[in-house]
C-alpha positions in Angstrom: 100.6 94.7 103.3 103.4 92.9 103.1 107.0 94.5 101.6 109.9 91.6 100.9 113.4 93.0 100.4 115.3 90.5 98.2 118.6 92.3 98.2 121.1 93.4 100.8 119.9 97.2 101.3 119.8 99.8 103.9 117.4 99.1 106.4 116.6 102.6 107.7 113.6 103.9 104.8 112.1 100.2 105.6 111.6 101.4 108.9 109.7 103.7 108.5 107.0 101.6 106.7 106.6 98.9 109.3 105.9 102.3 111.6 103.3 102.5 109.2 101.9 98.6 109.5 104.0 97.5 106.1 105.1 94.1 107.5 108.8 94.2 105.9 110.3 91.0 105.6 114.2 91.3 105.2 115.7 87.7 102.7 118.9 89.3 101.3 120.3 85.9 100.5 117.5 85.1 98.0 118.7 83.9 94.6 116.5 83.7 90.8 115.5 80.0 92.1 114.5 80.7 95.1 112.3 84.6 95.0 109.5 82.6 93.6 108.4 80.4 96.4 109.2 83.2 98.8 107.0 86.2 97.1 103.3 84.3 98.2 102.1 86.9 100.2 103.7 89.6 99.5 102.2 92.9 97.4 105.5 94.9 97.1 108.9 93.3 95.8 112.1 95.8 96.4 115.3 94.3 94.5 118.6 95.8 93.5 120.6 93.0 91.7 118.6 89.9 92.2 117.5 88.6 88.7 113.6 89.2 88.4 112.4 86.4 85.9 108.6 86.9 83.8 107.6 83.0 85.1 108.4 84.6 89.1 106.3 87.6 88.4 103.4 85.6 86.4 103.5 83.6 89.2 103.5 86.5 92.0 99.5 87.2 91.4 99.1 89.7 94.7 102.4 92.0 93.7 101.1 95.8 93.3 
């Protein structure tokens, strides 16, 4: 399972999954134009203030 954090957050509670086997891939920098292309494989999306459009999540067809 893969977890992408698309904001800058702490760290630390990430951890901790990927003790588990949660691959947690870290792209702070990631803006509304970019998340689409970078959310193929991934099942679990974690944002703070990045902009979530519907056409990225339509197009995100393995997010939980």
């Amino acid at each position: 399972m893969r977890l992408l954090l698309a904001d800058e957050l702490d760290q630390e509670p990430f951890y901790e999954l990927s003790l588990l086997g949660v691959d947690v891939v870290n792209k702070p920098t990631l803006t509304v134009e970019s998340l689409g292309s970078a959310l193929e494989g991934v099942h679990i999306l974690v944002v703070s203030s990045t902009e979530v459009t519907a056409e990225v999540l339509e197009r995100a067809t393995q997010l939980s």
